[in-house]
Backbone bond lengths (Angstrom), bond angles and torsions (degrees), N, CA, C in turn:
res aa  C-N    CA-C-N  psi(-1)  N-CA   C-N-CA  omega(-1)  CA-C   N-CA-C  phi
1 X - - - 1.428 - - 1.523 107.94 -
2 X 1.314 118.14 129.09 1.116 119.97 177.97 1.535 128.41 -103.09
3 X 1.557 131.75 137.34 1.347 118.84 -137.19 1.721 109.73 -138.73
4 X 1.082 137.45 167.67 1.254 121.12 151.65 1.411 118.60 -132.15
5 X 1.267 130.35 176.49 1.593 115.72 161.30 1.844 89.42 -164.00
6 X 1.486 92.43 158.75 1.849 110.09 -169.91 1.285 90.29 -90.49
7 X 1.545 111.29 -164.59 1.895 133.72 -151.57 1.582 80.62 -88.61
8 X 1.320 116.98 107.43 1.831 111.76 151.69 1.197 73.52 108.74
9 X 1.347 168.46 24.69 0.876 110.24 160.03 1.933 94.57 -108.11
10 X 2.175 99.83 173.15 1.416 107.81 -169.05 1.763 105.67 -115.01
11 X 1.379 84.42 152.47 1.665 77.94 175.52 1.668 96.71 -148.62
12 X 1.634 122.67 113.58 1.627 132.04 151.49 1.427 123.12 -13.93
13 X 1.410 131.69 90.17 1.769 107.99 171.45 1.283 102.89 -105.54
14 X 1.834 125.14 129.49 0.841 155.57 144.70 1.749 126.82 -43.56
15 X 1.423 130.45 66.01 1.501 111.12 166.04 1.389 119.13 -13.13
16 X 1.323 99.99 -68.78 1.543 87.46 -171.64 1.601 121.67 100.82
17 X 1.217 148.03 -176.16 1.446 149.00 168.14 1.457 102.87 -70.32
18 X 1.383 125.14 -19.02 1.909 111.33 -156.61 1.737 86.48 -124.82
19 X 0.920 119.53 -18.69 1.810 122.24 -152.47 1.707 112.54 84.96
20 X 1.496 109.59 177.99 1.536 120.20 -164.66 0.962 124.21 -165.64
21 X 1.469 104.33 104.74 1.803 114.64 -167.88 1.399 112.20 -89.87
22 X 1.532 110.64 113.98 1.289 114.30 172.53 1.807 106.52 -76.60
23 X 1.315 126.73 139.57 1.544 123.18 164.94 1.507 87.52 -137.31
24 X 2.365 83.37 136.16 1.839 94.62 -170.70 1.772 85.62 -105.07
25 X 1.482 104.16 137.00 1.275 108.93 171.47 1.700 115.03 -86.93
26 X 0.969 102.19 -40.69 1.522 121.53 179.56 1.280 145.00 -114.95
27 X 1.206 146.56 49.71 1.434 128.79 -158.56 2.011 100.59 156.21
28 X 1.394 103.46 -140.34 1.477 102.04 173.16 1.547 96.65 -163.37
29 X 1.369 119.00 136.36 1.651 128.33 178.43 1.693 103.40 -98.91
30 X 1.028 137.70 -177.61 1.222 162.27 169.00 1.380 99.93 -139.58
31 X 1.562 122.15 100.77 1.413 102.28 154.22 1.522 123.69 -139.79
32 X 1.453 112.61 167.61 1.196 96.73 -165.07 1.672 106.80 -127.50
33 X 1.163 125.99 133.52 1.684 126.81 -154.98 1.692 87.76 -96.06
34 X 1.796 81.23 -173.47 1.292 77.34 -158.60 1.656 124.38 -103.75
35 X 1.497 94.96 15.37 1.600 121.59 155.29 1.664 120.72 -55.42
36 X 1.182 98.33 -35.12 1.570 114.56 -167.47 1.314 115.75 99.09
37 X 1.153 121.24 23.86 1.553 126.11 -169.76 1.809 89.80 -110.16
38 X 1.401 109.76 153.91 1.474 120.94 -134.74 2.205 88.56 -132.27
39 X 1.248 132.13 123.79 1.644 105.11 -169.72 2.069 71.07 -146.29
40 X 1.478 88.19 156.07 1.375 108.62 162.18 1.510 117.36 -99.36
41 X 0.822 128.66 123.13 1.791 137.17 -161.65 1.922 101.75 -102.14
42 X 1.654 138.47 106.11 1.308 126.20 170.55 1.372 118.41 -112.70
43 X 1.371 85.90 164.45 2.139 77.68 -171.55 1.534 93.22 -48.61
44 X 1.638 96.86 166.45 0.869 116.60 -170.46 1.717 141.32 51.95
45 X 1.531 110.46 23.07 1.414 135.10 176.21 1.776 120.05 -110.57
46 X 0.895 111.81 -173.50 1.768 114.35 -171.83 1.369 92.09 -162.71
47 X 1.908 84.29 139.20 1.935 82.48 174.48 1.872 86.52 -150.84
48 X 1.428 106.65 138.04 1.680 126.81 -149.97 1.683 86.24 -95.95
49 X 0.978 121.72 122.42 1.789 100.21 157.80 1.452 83.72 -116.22
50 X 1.428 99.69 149.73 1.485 134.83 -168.90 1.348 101.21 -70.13
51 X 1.599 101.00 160.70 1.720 104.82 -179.21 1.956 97.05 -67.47
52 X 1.390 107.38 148.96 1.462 102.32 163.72 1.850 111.51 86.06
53 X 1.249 105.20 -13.05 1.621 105.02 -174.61 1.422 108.84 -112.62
54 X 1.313 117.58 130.11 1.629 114.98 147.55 1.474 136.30 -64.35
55 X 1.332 106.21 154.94 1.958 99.90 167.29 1.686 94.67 -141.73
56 X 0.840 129.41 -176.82 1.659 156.62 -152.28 1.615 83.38 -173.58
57 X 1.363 81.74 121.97 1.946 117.98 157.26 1.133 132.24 -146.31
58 X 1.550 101.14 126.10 1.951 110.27 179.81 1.432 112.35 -108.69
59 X 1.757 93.49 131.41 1.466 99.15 170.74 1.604 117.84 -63.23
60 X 0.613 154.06 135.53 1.659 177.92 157.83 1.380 122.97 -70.48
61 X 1.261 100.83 -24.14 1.712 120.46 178.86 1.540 86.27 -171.75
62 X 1.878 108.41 167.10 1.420 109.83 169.19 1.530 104.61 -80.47
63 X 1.243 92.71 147.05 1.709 132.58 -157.59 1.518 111.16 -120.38
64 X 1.338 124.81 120.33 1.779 125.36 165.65 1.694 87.00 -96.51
65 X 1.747 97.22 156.34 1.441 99.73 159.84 1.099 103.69 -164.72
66 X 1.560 109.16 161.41 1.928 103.72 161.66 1.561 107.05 -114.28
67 X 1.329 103.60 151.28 1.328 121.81 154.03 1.480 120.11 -88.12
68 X 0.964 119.06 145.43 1.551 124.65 150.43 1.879 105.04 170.57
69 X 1.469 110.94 166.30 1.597 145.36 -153.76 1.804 73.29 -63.30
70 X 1.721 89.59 132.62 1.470 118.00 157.33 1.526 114.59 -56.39
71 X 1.741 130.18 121.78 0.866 93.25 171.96 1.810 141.66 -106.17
72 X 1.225 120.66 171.76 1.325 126.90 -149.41 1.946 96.38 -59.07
73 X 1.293 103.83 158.68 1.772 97.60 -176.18 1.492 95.44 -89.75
74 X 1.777 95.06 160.09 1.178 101.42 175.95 1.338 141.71 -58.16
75 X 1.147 151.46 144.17 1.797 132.23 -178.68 1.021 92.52 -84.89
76 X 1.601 93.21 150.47 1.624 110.57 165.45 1.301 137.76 -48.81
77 X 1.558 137.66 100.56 1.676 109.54 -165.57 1.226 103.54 -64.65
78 X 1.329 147.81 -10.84 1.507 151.03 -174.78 1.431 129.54 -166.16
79 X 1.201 104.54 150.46 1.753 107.29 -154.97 1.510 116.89 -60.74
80 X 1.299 154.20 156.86 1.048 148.61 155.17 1.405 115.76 -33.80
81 X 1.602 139.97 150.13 0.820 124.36 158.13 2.105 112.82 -78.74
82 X 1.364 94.21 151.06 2.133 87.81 178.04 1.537 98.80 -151.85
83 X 1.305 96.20 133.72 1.512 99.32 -173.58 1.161 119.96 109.01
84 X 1.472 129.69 -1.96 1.466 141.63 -147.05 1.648 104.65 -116.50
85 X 1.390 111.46 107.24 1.550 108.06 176.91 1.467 107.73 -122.75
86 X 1.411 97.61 140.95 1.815 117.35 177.30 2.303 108.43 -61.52
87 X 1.228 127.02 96.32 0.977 142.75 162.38 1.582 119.39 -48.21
């Protein structure tokens, strides 16, 4: 979903069950997760909030963005090696 918001204004992001990748197309966010750790967001960046966590973000200037579901990591094409020592 694609979004906008003006200078000051705030908008809630929800992780959620899967997580939730905000990407800023335009502008610059201030946001702050829900660790308490504080990140500057610029066009053209991505910021993951985790399944289960909130963040609070302020536009800073007007801002385009999209929302949509973090996505899932890749599977392994092949198993770890275990058991394997350098001779």
């Amino acid at each position: 979903m694609e979004c906008c918001l003006e200078k000051g204004e705030l908008i809630r992001l929800d992780g959620g069950k899967g997580g939730l990748q905000l990407h800023c197309l335009a502008g610059t966010f201030w946001l702050t997760s829900g660790n308490g750790a504080d990140y500057l967001i610029h066009a053209g960046q991505r910021f993951v909030i985790p399944a289960g966590q909130l963040a609070v973000a302020e536009a800073l200037e007007a801002v385009d963005f999209r929302l949509g579901e973090s996505l899932p990591a890749r599977p392994l094409l092949h198993r770890p090696l275990t058991g394997f020592v350098a001779c």
